[in-house]
N, C-alpha and C positions, 0 to 999 in steps of 0.2 A: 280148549287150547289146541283147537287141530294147525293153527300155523305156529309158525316158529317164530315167534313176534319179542323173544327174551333179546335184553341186550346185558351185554359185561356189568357187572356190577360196579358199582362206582369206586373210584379210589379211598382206600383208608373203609372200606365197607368188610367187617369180619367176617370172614368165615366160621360157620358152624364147625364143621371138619377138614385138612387140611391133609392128603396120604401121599405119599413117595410110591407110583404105580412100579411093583416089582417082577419080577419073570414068571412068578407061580402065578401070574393073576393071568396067563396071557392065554389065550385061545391058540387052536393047531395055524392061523395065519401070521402070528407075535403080536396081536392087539390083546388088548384088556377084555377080558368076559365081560358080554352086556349086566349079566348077572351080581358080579362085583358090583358097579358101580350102582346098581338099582340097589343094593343093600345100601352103602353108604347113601343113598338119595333118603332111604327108610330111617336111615340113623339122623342126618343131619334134619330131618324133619323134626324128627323126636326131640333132636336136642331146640330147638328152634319153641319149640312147646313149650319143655320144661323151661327155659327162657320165658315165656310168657306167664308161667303158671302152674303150670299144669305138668306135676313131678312125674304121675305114675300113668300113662298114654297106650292105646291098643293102636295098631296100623287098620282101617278099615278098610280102605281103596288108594292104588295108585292110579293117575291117569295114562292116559295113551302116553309110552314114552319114547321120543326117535330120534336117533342118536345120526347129527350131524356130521361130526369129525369122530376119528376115533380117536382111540387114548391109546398112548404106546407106555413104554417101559421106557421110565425114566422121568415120564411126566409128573410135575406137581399137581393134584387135582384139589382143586376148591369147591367144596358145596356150601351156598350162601343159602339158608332158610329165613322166610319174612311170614308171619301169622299174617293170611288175608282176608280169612273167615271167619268169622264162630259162630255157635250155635249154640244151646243150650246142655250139652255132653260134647260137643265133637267142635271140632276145629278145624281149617283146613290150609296149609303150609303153603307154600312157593318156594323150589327146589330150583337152584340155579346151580348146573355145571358149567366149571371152565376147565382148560387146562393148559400149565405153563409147558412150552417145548423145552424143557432144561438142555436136550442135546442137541438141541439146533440154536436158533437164536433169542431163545425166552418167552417167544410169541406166549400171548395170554389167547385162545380162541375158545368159545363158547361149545360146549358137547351137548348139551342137552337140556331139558329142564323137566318139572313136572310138579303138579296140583297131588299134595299126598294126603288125606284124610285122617285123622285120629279121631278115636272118642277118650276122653278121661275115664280111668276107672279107679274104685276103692281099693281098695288088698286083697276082697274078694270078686274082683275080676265087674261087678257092675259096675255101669255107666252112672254118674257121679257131677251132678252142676259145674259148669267152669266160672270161675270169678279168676283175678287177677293176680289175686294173693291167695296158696294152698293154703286151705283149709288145714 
């Protein structure tokens, strides 16, 4: 995914995770840490999983991720997860950021996206068939 080829998520399409972006989250310029939102990208993926299947999930790779617009304080942020892979242990997600301007005019604009990797694993941490329905 080296272009930026993501577009809005369609309407009535759920979000994975949905966060009110606060002051603590903000870098020394008053945008959001790249770093926040890469977590929530990690989570919304994971949930996007279990959604599929797969309850107990390790993060193996994120991709290249580059951040379009930035996110301020006040923003609503959406991260939509879709399974677009699988493999025999691992899976691999579709991370779609937006975010709404709540202090301006609502605007929904697109921040970033990203290809996040998981493998399934058992209680002891190995890697564990994926089927549809947890075992």
């Amino acid at each position: 995914m080296s272009s930026f080829d993501a577009e809005l998520p369609a309407a009535g399409m759920r979000p994975a995770i949905r966060v009110l972006m606060m002051p603590s989250d903000t870098n020394a310029w008053g945008t959001i840490f790249g770093g926040v939102i890469l977590s929530y990208i990690d989570q919304a993926g994971a949930v996007a999983a279990h959604e599929y299947g797969c309850t107990r999930v390790v993060t193996v790779a994120m991709d290249k991720v580059e951040f379009h617009q930035p996110v301020h304080v006040g923003d609503v942020v959406s991260f939509y997860g879709t399974v677009v892979e699988t493999g025999r242990t691992s899976l691999t997600v579709k991370v779609i950021v937006e975010a709404e301007r709540q202090l301006k005019d609502c605007a929904r604009v697109l921040v970033t996206q990203a290809l996040v990797t998981f493998v399934r694993v058992d209680e002891h941490g190995r890697p564990i068939a994926i089927s549809r329905a947890d075992d």
